[in-house]
C-alpha positions as CSV (number, residue, x, y, z in Angstrom):
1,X,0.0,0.0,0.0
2,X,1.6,3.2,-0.7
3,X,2.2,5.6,1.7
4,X,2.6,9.3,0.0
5,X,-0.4,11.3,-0.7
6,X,-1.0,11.8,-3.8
7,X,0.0,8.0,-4.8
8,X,-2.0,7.1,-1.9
9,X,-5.2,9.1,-3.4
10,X,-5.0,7.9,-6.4
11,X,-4.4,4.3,-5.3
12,X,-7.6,5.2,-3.2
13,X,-9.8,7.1,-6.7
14,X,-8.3,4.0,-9.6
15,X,-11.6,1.0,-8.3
16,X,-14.3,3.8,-8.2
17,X,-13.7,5.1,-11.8
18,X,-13.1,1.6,-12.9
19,X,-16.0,0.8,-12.0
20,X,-17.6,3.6,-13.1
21,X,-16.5,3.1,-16.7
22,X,-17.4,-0.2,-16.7
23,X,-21.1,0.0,-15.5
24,X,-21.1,3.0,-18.3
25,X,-19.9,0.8,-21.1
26,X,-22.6,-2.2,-19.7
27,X,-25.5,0.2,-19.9
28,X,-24.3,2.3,-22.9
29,X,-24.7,-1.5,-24.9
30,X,-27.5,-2.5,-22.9
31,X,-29.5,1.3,-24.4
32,X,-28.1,0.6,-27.9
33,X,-29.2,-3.2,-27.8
34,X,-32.8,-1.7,-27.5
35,X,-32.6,1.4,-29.8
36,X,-31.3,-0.8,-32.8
37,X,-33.9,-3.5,-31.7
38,X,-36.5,-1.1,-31.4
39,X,-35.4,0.1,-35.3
40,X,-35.7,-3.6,-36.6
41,X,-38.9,-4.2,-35.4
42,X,-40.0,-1.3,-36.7
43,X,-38.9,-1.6,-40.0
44,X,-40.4,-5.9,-39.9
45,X,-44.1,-4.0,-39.0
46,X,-43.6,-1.5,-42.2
47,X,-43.0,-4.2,-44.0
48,X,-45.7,-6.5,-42.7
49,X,-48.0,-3.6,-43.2
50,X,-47.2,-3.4,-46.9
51,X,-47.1,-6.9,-47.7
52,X,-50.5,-6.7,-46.1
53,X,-51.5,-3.5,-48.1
54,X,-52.6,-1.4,-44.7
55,X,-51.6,1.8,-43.8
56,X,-49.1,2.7,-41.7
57,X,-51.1,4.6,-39.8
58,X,-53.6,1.6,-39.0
59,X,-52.0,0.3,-35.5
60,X,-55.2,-1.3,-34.1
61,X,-54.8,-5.1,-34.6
62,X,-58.7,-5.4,-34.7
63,X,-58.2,-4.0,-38.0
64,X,-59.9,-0.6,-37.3
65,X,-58.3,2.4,-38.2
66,X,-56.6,4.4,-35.4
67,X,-58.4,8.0,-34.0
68,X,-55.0,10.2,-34.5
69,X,-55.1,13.1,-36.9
């Protein structure tokens, strides 16, 4: 263990920020997982919707149109 200050506070500071960057790096893949998930779904209900010949502004799965503007 070293015994100066400054080595001393940075042995002390080093595991936290570790740490820190790794749970970062874990949830910064976790959030683009979803998003390009989230993007490939979307685009596989476009093209379900085509190859079905609704509109893509039909969402209901009962088939009626949806209320939005």
């Amino acid at each position: 263990m070293p015994q100066e200050f400054w080595s001393n506070a940075i042995f002390s500071v080093t595991p936290t920020i570790l740490i820190g960057l790794v749970f970062w790096f874990v949830l910064r893949s976790i959030i683009r997982a979803d998003r390009s998930e989230r993007g490939a779904y979307a685009k596989i209900e476009v093209e379900e919707r085509a190859r079905r010949g609704m509109d893509s502004r039909e969402s209901n799965v009962s088939g009626e149109p949806s209320r939005e503007p």
